[in-house]
N, C-alpha and C positions, 0 to 999 in steps of 0.2 A: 662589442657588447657594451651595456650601456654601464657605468661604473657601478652604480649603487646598488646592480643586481647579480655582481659576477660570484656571489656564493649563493647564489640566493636558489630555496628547492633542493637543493642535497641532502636538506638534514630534515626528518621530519619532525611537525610545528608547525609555526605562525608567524609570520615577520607583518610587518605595517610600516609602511613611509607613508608622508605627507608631502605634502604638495607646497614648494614653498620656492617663489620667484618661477615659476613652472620647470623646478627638479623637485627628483622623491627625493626625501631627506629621510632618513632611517628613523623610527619614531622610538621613543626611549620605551623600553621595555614594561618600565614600573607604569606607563600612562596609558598603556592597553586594556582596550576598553571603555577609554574617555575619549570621548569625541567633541568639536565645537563644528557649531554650526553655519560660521562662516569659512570651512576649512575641507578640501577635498584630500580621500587618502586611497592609498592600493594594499590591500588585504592578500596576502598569499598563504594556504594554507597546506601545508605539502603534505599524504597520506602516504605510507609505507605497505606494499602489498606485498611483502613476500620480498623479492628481491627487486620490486618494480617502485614506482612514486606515480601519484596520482595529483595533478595540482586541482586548485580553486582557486581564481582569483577577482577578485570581488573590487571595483571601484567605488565608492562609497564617495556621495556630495553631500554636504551639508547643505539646507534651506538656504542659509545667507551664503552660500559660496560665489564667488564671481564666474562666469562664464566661464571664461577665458582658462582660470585654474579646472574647471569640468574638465575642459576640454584636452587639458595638458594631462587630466589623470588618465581619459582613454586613450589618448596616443601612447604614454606611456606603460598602460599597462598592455598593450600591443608587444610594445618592445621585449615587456617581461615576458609574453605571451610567445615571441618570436626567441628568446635567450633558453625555453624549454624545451623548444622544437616543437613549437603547434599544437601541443599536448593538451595543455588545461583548458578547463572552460571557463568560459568568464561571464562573471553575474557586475550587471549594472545595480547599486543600491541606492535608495535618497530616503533620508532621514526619516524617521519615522513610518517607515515603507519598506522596513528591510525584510530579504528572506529566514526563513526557518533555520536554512543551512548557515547563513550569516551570523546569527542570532547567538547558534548552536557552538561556535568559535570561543564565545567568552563564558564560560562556564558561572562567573558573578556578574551577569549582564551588563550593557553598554550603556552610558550615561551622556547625557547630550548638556553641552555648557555655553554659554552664549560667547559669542567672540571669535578670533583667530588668529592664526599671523598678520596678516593685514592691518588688521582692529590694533595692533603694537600688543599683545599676548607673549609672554614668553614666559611666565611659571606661576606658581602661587606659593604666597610665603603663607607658610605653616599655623605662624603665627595669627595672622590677621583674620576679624571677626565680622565674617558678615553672612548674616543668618540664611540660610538657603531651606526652602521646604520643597521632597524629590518624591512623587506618587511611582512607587515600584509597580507595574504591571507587565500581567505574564506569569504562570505557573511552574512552567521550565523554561522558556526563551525570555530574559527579562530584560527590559525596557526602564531604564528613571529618567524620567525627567521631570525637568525643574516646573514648579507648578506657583498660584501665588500665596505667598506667605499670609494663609489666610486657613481659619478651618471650616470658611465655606468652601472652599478646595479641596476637602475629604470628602470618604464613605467609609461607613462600614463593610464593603465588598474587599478594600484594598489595602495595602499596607504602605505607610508612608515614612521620609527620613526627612529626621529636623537637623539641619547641620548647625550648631553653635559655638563652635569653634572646638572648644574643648572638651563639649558635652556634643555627643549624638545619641539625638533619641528613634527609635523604634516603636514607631506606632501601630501599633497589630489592628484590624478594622477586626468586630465583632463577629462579621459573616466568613473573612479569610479561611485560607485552607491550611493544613502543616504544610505541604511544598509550597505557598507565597510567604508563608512565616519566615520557612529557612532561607531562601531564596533571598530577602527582604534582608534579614541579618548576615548576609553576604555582600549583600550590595553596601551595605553600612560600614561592616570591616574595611571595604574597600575605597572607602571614600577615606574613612580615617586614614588610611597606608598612604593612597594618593596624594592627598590634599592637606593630611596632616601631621606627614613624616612619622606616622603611626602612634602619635603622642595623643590622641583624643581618647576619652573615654565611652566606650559605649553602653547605652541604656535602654532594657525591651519594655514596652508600656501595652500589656496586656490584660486579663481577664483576672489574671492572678496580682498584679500590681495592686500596692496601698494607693489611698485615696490621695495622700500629700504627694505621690509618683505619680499621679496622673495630674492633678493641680498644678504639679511642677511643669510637666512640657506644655500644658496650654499657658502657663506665664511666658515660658522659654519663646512660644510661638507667638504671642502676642493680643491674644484674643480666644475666645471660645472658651467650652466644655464639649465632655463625650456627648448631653444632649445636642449637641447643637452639629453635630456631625450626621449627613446626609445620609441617608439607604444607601444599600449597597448598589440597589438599579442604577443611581445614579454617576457610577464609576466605567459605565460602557462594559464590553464585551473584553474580556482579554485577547479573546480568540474566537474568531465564528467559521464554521463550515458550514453553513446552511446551504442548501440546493436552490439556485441560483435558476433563472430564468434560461429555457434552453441555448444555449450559446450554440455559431456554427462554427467548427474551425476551421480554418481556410489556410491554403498554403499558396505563396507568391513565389514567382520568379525575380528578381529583382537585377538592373543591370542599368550602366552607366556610357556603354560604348555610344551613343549617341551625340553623347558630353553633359546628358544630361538623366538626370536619376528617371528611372520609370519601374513603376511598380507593375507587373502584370498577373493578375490571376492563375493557378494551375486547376486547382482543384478544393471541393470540400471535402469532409466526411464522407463516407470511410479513404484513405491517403494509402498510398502504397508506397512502399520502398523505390520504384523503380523509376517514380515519380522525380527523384534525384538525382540529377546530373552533376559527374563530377567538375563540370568544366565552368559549373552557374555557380552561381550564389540565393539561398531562398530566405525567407521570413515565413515562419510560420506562427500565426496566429490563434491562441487559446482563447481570447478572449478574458478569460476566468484567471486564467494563471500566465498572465504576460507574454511574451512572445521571442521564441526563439531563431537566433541569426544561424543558419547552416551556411558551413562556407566548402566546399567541394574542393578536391587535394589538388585538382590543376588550375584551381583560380590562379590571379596573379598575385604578386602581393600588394599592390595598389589597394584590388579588390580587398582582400584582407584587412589592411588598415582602414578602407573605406566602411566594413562591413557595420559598425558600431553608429557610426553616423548617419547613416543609410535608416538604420535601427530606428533610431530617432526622430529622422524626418519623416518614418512611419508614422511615428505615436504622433507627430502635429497633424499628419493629412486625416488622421483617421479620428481626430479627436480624442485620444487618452490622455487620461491624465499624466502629468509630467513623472510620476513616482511606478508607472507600470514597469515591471520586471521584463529587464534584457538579456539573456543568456547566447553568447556567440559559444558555438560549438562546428567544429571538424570532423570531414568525415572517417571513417573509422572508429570518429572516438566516441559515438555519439551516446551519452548515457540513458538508461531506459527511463527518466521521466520526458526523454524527447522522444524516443522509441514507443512508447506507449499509444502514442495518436496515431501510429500507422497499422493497420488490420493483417500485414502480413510482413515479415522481417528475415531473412537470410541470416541466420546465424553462423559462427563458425563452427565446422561438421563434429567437434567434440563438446557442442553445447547444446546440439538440439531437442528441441522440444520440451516437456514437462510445465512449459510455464514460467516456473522461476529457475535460480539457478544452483544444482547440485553438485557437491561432489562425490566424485564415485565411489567412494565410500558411502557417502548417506544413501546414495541410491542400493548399495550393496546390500544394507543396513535392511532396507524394504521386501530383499528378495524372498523366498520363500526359503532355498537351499543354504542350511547355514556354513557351508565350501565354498557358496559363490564367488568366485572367482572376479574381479571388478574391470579387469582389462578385456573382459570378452566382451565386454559394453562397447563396440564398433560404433559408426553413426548409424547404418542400418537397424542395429537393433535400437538404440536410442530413439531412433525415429516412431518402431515398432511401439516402444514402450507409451510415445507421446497420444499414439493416435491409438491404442487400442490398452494401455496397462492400468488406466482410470485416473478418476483426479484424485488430489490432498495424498500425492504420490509419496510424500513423506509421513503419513500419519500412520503406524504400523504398530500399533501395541503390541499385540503379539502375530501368532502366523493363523488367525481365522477360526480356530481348533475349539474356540470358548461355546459356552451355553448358549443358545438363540430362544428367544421367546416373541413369537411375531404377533402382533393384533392390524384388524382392518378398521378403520373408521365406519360404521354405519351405523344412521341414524345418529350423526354427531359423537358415537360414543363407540369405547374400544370392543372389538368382537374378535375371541381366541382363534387363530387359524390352524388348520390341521396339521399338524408338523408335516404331514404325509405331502402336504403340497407345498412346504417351506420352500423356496425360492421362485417361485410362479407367483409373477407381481400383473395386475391390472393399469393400464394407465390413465383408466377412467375414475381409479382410487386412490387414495391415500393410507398408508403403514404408518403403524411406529414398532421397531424393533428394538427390543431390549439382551443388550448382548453383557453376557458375565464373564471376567476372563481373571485367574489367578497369576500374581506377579508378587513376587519376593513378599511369599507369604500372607499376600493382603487379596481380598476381593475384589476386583476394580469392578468399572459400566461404564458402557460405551449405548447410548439410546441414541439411534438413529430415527428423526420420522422422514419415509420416502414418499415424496410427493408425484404421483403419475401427473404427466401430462394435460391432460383433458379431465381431472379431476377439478370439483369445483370448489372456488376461494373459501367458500364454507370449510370444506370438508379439510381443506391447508389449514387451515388458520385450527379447528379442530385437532389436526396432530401436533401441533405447534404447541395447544395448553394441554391437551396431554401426555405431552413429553413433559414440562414444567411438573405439572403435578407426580409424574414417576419417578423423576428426580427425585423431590420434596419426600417424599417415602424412600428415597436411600438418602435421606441426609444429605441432599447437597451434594452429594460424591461424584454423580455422575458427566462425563462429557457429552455433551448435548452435541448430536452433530443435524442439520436439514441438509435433508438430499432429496434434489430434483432427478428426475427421470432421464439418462442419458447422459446425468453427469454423475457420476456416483463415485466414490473415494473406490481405492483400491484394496484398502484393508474391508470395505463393502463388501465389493465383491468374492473376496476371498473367501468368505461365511460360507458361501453356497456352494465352494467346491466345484466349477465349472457347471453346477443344475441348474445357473440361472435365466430366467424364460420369463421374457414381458409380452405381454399381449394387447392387441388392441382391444379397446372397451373396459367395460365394469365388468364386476363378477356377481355371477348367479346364485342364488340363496341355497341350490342344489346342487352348486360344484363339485363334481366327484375325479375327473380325470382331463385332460389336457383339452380332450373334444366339447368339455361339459359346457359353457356357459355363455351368458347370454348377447354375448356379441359372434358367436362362432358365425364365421363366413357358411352359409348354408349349401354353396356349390363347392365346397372341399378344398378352396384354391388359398393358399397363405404364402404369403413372402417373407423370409425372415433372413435381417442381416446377423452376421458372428463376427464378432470380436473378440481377440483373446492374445495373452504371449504365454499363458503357461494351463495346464490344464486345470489349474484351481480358480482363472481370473475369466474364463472362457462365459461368454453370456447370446442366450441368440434374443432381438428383440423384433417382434413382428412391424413390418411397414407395408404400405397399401400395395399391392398387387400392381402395379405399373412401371414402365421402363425406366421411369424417370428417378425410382426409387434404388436403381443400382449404382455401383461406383467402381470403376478401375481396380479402385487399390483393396477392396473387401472381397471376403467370400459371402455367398447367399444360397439359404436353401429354400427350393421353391417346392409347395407341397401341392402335388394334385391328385384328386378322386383314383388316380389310373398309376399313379409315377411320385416320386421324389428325382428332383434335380439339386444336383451341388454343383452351384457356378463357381469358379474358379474366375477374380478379376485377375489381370495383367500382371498388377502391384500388390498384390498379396503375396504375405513371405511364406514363407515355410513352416512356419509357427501355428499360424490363424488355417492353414488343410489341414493340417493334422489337429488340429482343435475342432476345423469343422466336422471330421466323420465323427468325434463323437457325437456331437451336437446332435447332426441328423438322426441318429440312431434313437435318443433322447425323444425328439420332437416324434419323428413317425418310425417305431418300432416294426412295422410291419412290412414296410419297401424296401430293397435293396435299393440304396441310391444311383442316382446315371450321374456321372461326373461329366460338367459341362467347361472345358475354358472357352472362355470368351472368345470371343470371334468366330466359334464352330456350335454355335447354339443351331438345335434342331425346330422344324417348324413350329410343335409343341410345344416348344421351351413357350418360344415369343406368342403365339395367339390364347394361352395360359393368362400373359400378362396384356392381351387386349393389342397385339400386333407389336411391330420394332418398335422403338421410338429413342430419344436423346437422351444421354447420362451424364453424369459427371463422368469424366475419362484423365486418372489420374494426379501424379502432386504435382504440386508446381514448383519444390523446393521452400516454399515461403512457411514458415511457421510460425506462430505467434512469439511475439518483442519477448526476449525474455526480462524480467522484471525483480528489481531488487526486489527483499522486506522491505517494508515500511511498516514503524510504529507512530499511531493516532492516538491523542491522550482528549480523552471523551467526561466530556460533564453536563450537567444541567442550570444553566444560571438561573438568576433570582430569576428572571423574568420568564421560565418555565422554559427557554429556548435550546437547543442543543447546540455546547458548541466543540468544538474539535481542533486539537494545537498537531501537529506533525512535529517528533523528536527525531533531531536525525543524529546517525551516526550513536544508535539508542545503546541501552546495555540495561541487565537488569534491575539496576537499583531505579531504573527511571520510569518502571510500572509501580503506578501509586495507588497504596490500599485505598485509598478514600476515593477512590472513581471508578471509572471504567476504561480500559483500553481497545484500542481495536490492530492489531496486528495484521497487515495483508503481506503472504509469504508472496505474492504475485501469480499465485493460481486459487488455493483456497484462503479464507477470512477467518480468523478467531477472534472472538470478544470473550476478554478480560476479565471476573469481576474482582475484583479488591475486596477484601474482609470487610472494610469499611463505607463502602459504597453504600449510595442511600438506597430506599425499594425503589423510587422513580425511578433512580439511574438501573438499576437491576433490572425492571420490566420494560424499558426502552433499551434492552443492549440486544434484542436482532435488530429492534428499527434502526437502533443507529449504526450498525453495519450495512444493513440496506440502504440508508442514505448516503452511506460515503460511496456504497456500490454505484448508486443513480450519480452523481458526481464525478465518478471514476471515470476518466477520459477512454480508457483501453473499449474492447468491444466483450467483455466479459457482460454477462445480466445480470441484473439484482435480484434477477429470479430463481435465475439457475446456477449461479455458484455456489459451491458450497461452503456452509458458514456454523462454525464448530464455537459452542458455548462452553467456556472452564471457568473453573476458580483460585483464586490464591491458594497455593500447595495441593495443587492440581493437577498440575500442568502434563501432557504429555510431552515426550522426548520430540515429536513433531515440533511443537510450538519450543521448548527449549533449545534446540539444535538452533533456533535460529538468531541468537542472540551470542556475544564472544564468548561466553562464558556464564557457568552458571553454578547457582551455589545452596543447592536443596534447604540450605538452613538459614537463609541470610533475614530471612526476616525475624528467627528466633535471636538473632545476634545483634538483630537493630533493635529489638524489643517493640513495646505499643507506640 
């Protein structure tokens, strides 16, 4: 093992070497976070799960760094890579180009200083005076660097630090936020500690400063006044997420036995798991978000060590830029931001399905029975629950039980529905449902608008402002949730008590009964598939009369002028027949049903449905990548543009009142709003859940996931659970 890393990963934390004569050399603890830019380092970040360690290890090049030292930091972080046992993954970073997760390590952001070993660098005396001016950028993930001693060099967007030896000031830009304020006066602490043996004084220069304090730092700096300090526009983007030109992602084979590298094509969009061989080595290609090195657990280790280099002489054939994001990753370990770009994923049988990842408590947490029992969750019924128990699987206020008040969109505007026919949805319509439910003594609301199918953009966009408006008349109180047809939450479904029945078309101005309205098939013939795990989530939803509309793994009942048929597929549990005779009884009360399974359908069955024909025939095992949280920290810059920061490794204090956040649990979406959020940011928080949706590499829609609107002291235990820790009062404690 190589010397400098034989403790290294044990303990969880952060260690950093430098790259010096091509060894890491242990980097002094007090200068993390300082980086020079003629100087390459290895970043290991070790994460404690339980009784397990997760690394990250991040090679970081400075702009002025020499080859050669590059080159010694990726072999070597190989080595660390191989001292872990192939465990961690490794991110390539270059200056001013680093990731989120990189970023996220130094909690008073990273500082870039000109120089290095090389250059003859070896400390900085305390004492000595020479005036540095550092442009802090970044809201949580901050960035300083050194800019020119000028205050044509400002804006009022940003916050900047005068170093003068013994005085540091803090310049607050006029436009700033509180999190670059604070952020800003962190980084300044730390420059004093670093660079000043913590003997500097520090000084904030904002809105509430006397005039002779703000006269003072433009003496200090050498030039200027506040007039003479630029807009905020002209301070760039901190952070942009904007929806980027469609990119294709492509996945390569990559291999060297020939003696000579060659890159070959596998596949694009949509990728599948099986597409990986453990005995190859791949590149996979995002385009958008850099590209990741898979390396297959019977490579050799040649390949292995070659894998990063390989990497690289990607980004020259293909023309990227030198600062594109590298991520070597192993199989097994592969985390689900690389997992996301494939459409079908093999999990292990006590993980599947759901989407993101639970545990069996929280899923317990969801059930209906408050005994349930969490160990009778087998993968069979996990499975059950993924394909048939609905989405936003954790969002469960209470058990269903609350007040419902439904209205229909028409004619743009809400119209009372019969309670009598409450759970009978159209899919050529649009709902909003207004659900009241009591908890520890308080009112709550749960406004659902559900969006059919074949409903028109009008008539969406229609539920969509009057859900806002229903809100606005409870005070704000309400959780906003849009649900599309087919994807409906599970605390949804729960409302209807297993009565619930979608039908093809729009509904009749004289709906009176299941037969009434004005899409009814006029020869008597309807297909309708059932889904369900318990007889409160149980739903049948009609689909067109042909073979093509069956599938293995459901039951279906088929209605004719003469007969009710209950098909029985192959893969249907035991849960979903005994859900479906009720169903049938529901739909057509008047036929004794014929139980059909599959493979012993009668002539009837099949010329009902227009003769045999081809289905879908069963699982294939594969089920959707399951997917951390991710929290997105959402604003509006000057320039009206939306941009979008990713917090990793997030915790509550890090949803900031003055914006908006976007939380994606990895199945359903929540936007955030903060107390303090402007109205822009408040009437742009679906679109900008839909835009990160349209960006989101997975195969989820921006149409049809579902995407729950809250507020500060709002929150439901869904969106809570999903953060370490949480603290009903903390913003009473941090005050304004």
């Amino acid at each position: 093992m190589y010397p400098a890393f034989e403790d290294a990963g044990k303990e969880p934390g952060l260690l950093i070497w430098r790259i010096e004569n091509f060894e890491a050399v242990p980097y002094p603890k007090e200068n993390y976070g300082k980086f020079y830019s003629g100087d390459s380092y290895i970043i290991l970040f070790t994460k404690k799960n339980g009784s397990d360690f997760s690394w990250d290890i991040h090679f970081w090049l400075g702009s002025d760094t020499a080859q050669d030292e590059a080159g010694a930091a990726a072999i070597l972080s190989v080595e660390l890579d191989d001292s872990l046992g192939g465990a961690p993954v490794q991110h390539r970073e270059v200056q001013e180009h680093e990731s989120q997760l990189f970023l996220s390590h130094f909690k008073s952001g990273i500082r870039y200083l000109p120089g290095g070993v090389a250059s003859g660098f070896h400390h900085v005396d305390p004492d000595a005076v020479e005036k540095k001016l550092f442009q802090v950028k970044g809201k949580r993930n901050v960035r300083v660097r050194q800019v020119n001693l000028s205050a044509a060099a400002m804006n009022k967007g940003d916050c900047f630090i005068l170093d003068a030896g013994k005085q540091i000031f803090v310049y607050v830009g006029q436009k700033s936020k509180k999190t670059e304020r604070l952020k800003a006066i962190s980084a300044a602490n730390q420059i004093r500690d670093q660079d000043h043996a913590g003997r500097a004084e520090v000084h904030i220069i904002d809105e509430y400063s006397s005039q002779p304090e703000t006269c003072r730092f433009f003496e200090e700096l050498g030039s200027g006044s506040p007039d003479e300090v630029a807009d905020e526009t002209v301070g760039g983007d901190d952070a942009e997420f904007e929806k980027k030109q469609e990119a294709v992602v492509v996945l390569y084979r990559v291999s060297d036995s020939s003696g000579e590298v060659t890159v070959d094509k596998v596949a694009e969009k949509p990728l599948h798991q099986d597409m990986l061989k453990s005995t190859d080595c791949y590149i996979l290609d995002t385009v958008t978000s850099g590209i990741f090195v898979w390396i297959g657990k019977h490579c050799t280790k040649d390949e292995k060590v070659e894998a990063m280099k390989l990497a690289q002489k990607f980004l020259a054939t293909n023309n990227y830029p030198v600062w594109t994001k590298i991520q070597r990753i192993v199989e097994d370990g592969e985390p689900s931001a690389f997992k996301q770009y494939f459409s079908g994923w093999r999990e292990a049988e006590d993980q599947i399905g759901l989407g993101r990842v639970f545990t069996l408590e929280q899923i317990a947490a969801s059930m209906p029975e408050p005994d349930f029992d969490p160990s009778s969750l087998h993968a069979g019924k996990l499975r059950s629950l993924a394909k048939s128990g609905g989405k936003a699987f954790g969002f469960m206020p209470d058990d269903g039980s609350g007040n419902v008040e439904i209205f229909r969109i028409e004619n743009f505007e809400l119209t009372p529905v019969d309670p009598a026919t409450y759970g009978m949805f159209f899919g050529g319509d649009s709902y909003v449902i207004k659900y009241t439910y009591e908890k520890n003594g308080r009112q709550n609301y749960v406004i659902y608008f559900w969006q059919g199918q074949d409903s028109t953009q009008d008539e969406r966009t229609a539920s969509a402002v009057h859900t806002v408006q229903m809100d606005s008349k409870l005070g704000g109180r309400a959780v906003q949730v849009r649900v599309t047809q087919g994807h409906e939450p599970r605390h949804f479904l729960r409302i209807f008590k297993g009565k619930m029945v979608v039908f093809l078309g729009g509904k009749a101005s004289g709906f009176r009964n299941l037969r009434d309205h004005d899409t009814y098939d006029a020869d008597g013939t309807r297909l309708f598939q059932v889904r369900g795990t318990c007889p409160d989530d149980v739903r049948a939803v009609q689909v067109r009369e042909v073979p093509s509309s069956l599938n293995s793994d459901d039951v279906f009942i088929l209605e004719t002028p003469n007969a009710s048929y209950l098909w029985i597929g192959k893969g249907a549990n035991d849960e979903e027949k005994e859900m479906a005779q009720t169903a049938v009884h529901l739909l057509d009360p008047v036929h004794a049903p014929i139980t059909v399974n599959e493979g012993d359908e009668p002539s009837e069955f099949w010329s009902s449905l227009g003769g045999e024909g081809e289905y879908k025939k069963g699982y294939d095992g594969r089920g959707r990548p399951l997917l951390v949280p991710r929290l997105f920290h959402c604003h509006v810059s000057p320039a009206g543009k939306l941009q979008v920061e990713e917090i990793t490794h997030f915790k509550q204090e890090d949803l900031d009142e003055d914006d908006v956040m976007v939380l994606d649990s990895g199945d359903e979406i929540y936007v955030w709003f903060g107390n303090k959020a402007s109205e822009d940011e408040r009437q742009m928080g679906l679109k900008m859940a839909e835009e990160y949706l349209k960006s989101d590499p997975t195969d989820r829609s921006h149409e049809l996931t579902p995407i729950f609107t809250l507020k500060q002291g709002d929150e439901p235990v869904s969106f809570t659970s999903l953060f370490p820790s949480w603290n009903a009062s903390l913003w009473e404690v941090c005050g304004p």
